[in-house]
C-alpha positions in Angstrom: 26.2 6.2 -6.6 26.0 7.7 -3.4 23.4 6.6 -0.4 22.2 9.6 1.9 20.8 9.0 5.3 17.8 11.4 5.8 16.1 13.0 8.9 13.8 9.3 9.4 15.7 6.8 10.8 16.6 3.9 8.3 15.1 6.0 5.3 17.7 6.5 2.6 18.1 8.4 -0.4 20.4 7.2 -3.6 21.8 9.8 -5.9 24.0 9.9 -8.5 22.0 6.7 -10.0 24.0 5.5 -13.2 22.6 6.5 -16.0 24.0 6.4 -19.8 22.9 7.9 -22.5 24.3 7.5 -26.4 22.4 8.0 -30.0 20.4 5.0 -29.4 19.2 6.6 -26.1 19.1 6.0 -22.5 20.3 3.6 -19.5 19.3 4.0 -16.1 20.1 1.5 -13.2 18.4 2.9 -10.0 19.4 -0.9 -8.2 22.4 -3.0 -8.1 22.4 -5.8 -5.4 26.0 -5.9 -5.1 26.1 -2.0 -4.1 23.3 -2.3 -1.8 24.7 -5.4 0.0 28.8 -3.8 0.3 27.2 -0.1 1.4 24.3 -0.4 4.0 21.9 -2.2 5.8 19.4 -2.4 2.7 17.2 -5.4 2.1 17.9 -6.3 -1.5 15.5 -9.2 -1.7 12.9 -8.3 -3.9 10.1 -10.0 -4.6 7.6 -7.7 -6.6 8.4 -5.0 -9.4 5.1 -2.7 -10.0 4.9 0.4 -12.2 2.8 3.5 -11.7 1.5 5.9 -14.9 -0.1 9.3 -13.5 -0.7 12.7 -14.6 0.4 16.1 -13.2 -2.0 16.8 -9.7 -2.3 13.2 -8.9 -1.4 12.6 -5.5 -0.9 8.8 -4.6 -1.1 8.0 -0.9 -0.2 7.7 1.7 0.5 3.9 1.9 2.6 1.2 3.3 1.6 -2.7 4.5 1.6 -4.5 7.5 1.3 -7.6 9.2 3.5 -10.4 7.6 3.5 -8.4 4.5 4.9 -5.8 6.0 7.8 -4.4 3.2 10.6 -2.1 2.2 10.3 -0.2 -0.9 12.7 1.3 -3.2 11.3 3.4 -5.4 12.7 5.6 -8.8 10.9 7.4 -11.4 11.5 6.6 -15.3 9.7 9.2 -16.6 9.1 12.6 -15.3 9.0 13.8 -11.6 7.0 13.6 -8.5 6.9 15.1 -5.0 7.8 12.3 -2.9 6.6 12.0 1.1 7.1 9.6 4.0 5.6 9.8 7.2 7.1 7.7 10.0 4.1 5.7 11.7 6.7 3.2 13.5 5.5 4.1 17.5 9.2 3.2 18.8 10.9 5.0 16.1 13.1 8.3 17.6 11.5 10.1 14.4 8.4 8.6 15.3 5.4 11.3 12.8 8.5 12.8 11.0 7.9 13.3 7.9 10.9 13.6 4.7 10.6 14.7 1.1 12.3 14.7 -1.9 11.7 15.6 -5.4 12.0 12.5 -7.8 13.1 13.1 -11.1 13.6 10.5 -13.9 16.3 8.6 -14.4 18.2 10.6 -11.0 17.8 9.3 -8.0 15.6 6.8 -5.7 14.4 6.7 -2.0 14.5 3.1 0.0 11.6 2.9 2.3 11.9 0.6 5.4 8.8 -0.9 7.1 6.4 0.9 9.0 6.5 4.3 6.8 3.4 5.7 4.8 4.6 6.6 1.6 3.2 8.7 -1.0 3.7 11.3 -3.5 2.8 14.6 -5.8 2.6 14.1 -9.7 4.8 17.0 -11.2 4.8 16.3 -14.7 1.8 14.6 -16.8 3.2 11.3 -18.2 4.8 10.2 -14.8 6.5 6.5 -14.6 6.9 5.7 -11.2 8.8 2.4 -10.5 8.5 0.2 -7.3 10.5 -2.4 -6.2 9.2 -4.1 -2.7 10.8 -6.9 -0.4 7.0 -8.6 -0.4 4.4 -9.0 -2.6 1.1 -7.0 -2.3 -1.3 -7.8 -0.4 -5.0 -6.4 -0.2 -5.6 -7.5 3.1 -2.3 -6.0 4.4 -2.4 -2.8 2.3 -2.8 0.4 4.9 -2.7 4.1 4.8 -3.1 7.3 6.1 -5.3 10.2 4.2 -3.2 12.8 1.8 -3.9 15.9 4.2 -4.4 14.4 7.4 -0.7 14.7 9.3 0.0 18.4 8.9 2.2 18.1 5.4 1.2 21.2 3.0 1.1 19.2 -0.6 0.9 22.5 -2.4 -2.0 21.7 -4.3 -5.9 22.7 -3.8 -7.6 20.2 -6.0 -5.6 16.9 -6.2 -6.8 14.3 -8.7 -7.5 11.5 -5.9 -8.3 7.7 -6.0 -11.9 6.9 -3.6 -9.5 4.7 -1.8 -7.0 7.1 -1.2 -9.5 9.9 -0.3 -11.6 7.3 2.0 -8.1 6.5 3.9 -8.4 7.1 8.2 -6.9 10.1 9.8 -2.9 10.0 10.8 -5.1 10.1 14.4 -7.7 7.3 13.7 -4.7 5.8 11.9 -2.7 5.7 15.0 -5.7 4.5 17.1 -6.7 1.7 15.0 -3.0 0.2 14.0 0.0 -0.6 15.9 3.2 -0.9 13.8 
């Protein structure tokens, strides 16, 4: 497995995931405490597993919490392959409204999150399984965002299948007005 430091400060991305396959199938490990803890400054205490189930156009996002349930996320995909986005909201971060991305496929590679970054993604490939692991548990009352098209990021898409939440979600400007992270 190898960790790769991207352009947004404390945002990683893990490649070369293990993964086994044989007659009976497939095995695919996208975390291991003990690698996290001996390479970098990743917090490996998880307290919530979630998974997603989407179809190709579906764009999920852009998301993170705050508050006390502020959290890190790791997140892999089983199945499939997504378009995956993160926009730095963190006002003393030196990549402060940078923004990263990085094509998930399944059973390849996964991207750690820390606090204070929107996350979201593009659905490439109908019967997408998106797998979250987070440092917190979810909270309603903590659970933030930024609209899909609202921070300059071209998606590639004219007609995303959207949630109402998602496409009720503030500007990156009203965002930054309302929030401080």
């Amino acid at each position: 497995m190898r960790i790769i430091q991207t352009n947004i400060e404390g945002l990683f991305v893990f490649e070369n995931l293990p993964n086994f396959s044989d007659l009976r199938g497939r095995l695919f490990k996208p975390f291991s405490y003990s690698f996290f803890v001996e390479n970098e400054d990743i917090n490996t205490q998880i307290k919530e597993v979630w998974f997603t189930f989407s179809h190709q156009g579906v764009i999920r996002g852009m998301h993170l919490q705050i508050g006390e349930f502020a959290c890190e996320k790791i997140v892999s995909v089983i199945q499939g392959g997504v378009q995956d986005v993160v926009l730095d909201l963190r006002k003393d971060s030196k990549t402060f409204k940078e923004v990263f991305e990085v094509t998930l496929n399944e059973n390849e590679n996964a991207i750690y999150i820390p606090k204070g970054c929107a996350h979201g993604y593009k659905v490439l490939r109908d019967y997408t399984i998106t797998m979250y692991m987070a440092t917190d548990i979810h909270s309603n009352d903590n659970d933030v965002g930024v609209k899909w098209d609202s921070f300059g990021y071209d998606w590639g898409i004219k007609n995303p299948i959207l949630s109402t939440k998602d496409e009720s979600l503030p500007s990156l400007e009203e965002f930054l007005k309302r929030y401080k992270i």
